[in-house]
DSSP file (Angstrom, degrees, kcal/mol; ACC not computed):
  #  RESIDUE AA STRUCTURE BP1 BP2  ACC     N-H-->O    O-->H-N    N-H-->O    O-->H-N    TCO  KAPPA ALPHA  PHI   PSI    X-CA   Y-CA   Z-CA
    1    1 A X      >       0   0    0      0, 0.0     5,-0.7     0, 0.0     4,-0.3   0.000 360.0 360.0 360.0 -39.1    0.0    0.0    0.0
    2    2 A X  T > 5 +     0   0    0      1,-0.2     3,-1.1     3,-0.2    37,-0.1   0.999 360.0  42.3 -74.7 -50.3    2.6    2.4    0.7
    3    3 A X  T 3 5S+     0   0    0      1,-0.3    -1,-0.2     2,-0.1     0, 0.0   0.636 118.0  45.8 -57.9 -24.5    4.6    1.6   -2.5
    4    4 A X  T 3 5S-     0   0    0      2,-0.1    -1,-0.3    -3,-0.0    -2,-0.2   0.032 114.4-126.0 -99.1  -8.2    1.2    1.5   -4.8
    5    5 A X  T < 5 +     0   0    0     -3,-1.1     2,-0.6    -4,-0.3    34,-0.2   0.658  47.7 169.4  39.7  35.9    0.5    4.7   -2.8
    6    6 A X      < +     0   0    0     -5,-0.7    -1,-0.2     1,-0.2    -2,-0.1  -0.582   1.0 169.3 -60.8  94.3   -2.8    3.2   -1.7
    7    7 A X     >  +     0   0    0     -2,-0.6     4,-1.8     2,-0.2    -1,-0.2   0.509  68.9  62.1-105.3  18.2   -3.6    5.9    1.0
    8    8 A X  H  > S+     0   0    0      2,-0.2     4,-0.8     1,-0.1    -1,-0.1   0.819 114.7  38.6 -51.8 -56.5   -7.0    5.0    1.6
    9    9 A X  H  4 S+     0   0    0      1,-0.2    -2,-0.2     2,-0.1    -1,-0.1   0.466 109.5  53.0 -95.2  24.1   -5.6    2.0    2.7
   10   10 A X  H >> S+     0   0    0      2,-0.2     4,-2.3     3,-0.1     3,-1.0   0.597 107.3  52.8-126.9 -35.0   -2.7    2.9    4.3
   11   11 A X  H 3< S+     0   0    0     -4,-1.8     4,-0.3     1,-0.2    -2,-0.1   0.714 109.1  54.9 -85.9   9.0   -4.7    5.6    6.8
   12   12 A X  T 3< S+     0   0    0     -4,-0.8    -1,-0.2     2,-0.1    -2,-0.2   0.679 116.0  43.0 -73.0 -23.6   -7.3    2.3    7.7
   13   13 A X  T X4 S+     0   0    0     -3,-1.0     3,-1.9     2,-0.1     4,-0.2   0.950 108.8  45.7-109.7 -67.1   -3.9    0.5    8.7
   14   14 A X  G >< S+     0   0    0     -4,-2.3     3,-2.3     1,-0.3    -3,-0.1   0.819  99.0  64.6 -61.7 -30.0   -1.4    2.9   10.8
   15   15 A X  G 3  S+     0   0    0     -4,-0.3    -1,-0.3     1,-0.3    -2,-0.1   0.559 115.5  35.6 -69.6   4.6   -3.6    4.3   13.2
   16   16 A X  G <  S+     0   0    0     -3,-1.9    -1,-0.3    -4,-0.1    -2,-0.2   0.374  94.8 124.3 -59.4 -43.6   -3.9    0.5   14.3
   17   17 A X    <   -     0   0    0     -3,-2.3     2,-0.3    -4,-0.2     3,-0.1   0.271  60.8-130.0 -53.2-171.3    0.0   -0.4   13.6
   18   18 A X     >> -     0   0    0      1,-0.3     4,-3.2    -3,-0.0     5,-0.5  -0.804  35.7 -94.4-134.3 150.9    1.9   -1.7   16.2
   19   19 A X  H >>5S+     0   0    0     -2,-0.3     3,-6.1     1,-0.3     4,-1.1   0.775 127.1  54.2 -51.1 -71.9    5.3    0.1   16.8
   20   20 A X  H 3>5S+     0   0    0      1,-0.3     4,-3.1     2,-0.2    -1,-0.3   0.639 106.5  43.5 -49.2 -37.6    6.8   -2.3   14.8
   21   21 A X  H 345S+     0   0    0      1,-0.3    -1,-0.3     2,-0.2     4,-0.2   0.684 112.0  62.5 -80.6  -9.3    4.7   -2.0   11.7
   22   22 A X  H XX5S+     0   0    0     -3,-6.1     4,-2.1    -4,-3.2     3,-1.2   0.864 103.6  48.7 -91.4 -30.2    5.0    1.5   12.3
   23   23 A X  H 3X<S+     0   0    0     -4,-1.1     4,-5.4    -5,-0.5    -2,-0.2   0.874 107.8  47.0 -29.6 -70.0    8.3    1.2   11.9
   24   24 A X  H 3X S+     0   0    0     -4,-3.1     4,-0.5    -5,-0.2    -1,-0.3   0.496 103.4  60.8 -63.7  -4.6    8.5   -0.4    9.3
   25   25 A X  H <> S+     0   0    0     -3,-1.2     4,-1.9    -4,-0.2    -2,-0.2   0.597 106.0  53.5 -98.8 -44.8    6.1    1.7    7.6
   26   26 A X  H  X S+     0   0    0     -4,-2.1     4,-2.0     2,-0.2     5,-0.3   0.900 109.3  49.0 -74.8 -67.3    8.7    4.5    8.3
   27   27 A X  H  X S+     0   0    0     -4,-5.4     4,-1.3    -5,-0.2    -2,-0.2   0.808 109.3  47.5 -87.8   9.0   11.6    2.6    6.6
   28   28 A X  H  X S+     0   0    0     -4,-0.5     4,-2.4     2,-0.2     5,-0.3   0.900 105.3  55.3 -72.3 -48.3   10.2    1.6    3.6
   29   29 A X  H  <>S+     0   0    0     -4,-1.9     5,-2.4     1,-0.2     4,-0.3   0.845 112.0  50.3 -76.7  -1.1    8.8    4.8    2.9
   30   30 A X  H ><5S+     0   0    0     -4,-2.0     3,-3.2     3,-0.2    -1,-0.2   0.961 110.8  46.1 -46.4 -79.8   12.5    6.0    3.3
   31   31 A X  H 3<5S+     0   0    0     -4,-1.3    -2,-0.1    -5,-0.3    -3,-0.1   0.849 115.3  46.2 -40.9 -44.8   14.0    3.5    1.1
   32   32 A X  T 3<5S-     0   0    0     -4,-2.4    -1,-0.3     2,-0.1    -2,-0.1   0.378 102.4-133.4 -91.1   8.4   11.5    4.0   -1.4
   33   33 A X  T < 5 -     0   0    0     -3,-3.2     2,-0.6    -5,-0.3    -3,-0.2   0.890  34.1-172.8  59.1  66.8   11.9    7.6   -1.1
   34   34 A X      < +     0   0    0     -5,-2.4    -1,-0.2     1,-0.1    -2,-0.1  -0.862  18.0 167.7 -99.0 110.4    7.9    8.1   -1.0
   35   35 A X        +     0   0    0     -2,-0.6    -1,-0.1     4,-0.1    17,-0.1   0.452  25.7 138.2 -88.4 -15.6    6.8   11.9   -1.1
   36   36 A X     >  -     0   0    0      1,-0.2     4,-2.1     3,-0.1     5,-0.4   0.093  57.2-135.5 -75.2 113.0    3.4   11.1   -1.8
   37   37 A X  H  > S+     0   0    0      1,-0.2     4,-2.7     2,-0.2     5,-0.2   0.866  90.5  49.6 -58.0 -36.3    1.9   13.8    0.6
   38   38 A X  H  > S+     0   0    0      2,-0.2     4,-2.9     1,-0.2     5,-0.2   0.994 115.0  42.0 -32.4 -75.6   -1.0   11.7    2.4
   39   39 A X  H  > S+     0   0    0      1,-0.2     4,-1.0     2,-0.2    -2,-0.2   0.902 112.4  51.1 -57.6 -44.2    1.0    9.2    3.1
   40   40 A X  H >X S+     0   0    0     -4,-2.1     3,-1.8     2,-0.2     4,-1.4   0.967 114.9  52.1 -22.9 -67.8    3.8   11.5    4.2
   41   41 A X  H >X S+     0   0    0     -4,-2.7     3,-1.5    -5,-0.4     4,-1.5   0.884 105.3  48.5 -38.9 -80.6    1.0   13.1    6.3
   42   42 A X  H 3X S+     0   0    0     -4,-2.9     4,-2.1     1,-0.3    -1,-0.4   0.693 109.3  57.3 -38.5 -37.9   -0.3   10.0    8.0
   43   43 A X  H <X S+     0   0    0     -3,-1.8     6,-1.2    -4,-1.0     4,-1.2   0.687 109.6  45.9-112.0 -12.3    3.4    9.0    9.0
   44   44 A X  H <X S+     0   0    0     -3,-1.5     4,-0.8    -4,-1.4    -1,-0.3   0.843 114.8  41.7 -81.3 -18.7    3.9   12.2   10.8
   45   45 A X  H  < S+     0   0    0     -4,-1.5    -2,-0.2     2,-0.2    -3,-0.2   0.940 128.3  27.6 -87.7 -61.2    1.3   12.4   12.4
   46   46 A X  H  < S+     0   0    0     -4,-2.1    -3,-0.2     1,-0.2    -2,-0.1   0.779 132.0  37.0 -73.2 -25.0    1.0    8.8   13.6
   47   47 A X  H  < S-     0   0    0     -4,-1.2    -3,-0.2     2,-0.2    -1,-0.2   0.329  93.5-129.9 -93.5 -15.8    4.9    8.1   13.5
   48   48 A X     <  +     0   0    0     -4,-0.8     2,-0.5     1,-0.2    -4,-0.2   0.909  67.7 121.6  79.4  42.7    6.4   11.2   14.6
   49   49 A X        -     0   0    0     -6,-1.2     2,-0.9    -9,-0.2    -2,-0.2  -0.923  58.4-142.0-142.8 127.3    8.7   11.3   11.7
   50   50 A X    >>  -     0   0    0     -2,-0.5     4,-1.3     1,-0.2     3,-0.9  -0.640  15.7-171.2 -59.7  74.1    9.3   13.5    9.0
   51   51 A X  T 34 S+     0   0    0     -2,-0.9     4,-0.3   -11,-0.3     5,-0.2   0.770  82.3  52.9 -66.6 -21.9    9.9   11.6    5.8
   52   52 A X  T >> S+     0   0    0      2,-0.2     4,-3.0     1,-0.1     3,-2.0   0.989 114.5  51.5 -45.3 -50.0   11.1   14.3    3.3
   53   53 A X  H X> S+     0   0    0     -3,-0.9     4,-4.5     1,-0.3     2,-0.7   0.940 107.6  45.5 -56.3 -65.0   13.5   14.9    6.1
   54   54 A X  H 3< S+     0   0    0     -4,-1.3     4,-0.5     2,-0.3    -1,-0.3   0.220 114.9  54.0 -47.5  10.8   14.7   11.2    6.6
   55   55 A X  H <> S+     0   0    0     -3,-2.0     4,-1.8    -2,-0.7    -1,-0.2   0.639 111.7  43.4 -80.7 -61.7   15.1   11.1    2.5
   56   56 A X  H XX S+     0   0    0     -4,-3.0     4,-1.3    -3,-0.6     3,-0.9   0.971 110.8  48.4 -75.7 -40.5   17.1   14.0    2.5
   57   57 A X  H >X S+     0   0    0     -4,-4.5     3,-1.3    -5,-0.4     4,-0.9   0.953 115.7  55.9 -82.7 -38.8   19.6   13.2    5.6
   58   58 A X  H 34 S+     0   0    0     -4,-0.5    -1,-0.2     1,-0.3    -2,-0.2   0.422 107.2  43.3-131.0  72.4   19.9    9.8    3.8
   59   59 A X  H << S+     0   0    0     -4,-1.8     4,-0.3    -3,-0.9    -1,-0.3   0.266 108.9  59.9 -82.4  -5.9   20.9   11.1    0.6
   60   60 A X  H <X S+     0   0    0     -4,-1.3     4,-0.9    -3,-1.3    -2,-0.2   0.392 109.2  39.1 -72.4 -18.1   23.0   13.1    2.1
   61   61 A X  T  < S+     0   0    0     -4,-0.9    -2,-0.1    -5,-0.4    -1,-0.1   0.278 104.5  60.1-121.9  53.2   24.9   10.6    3.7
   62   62 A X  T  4 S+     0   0    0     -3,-0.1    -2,-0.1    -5,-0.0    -3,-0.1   0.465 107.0  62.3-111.7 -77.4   25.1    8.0    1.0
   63   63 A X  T  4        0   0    0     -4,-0.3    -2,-0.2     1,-0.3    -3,-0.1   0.789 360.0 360.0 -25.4 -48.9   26.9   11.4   -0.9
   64   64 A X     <        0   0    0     -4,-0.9    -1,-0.3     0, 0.0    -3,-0.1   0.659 360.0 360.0 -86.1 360.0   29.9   11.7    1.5
């Protein structure tokens, strides 16, 4: 859902996760460097994480 950028189903799911799945939920959409602003949305709010930021710090340190 997060990679398909399903966010219909992806804001039925997190408010539910379990840390772990939120977790994981946070480093895939790192890895897969997903901007999609819903889903972004949803994972700050429910994950306390800023993924544009955690894209950018790492791609910046993949660079050095």
């Amino acid at each position: 859902m997060l990679v398909s950028g399903d966010v219909t189903k992806f804001a039925k799911f997190i408010p539910k996760a379990t840390a772990a799945e939120k977790e994981s939920a946070v480093t895939l959409a790192v890895e897969h460097k997903i901007t999609n602003t819903g889903i972004v949305a949803l994972i700050k709010k429910y994950c306390d994480v800023d993924v544009i930021e955690a894209i950018n710090v790492k791609h910046q340190s993949e660079e050095k």
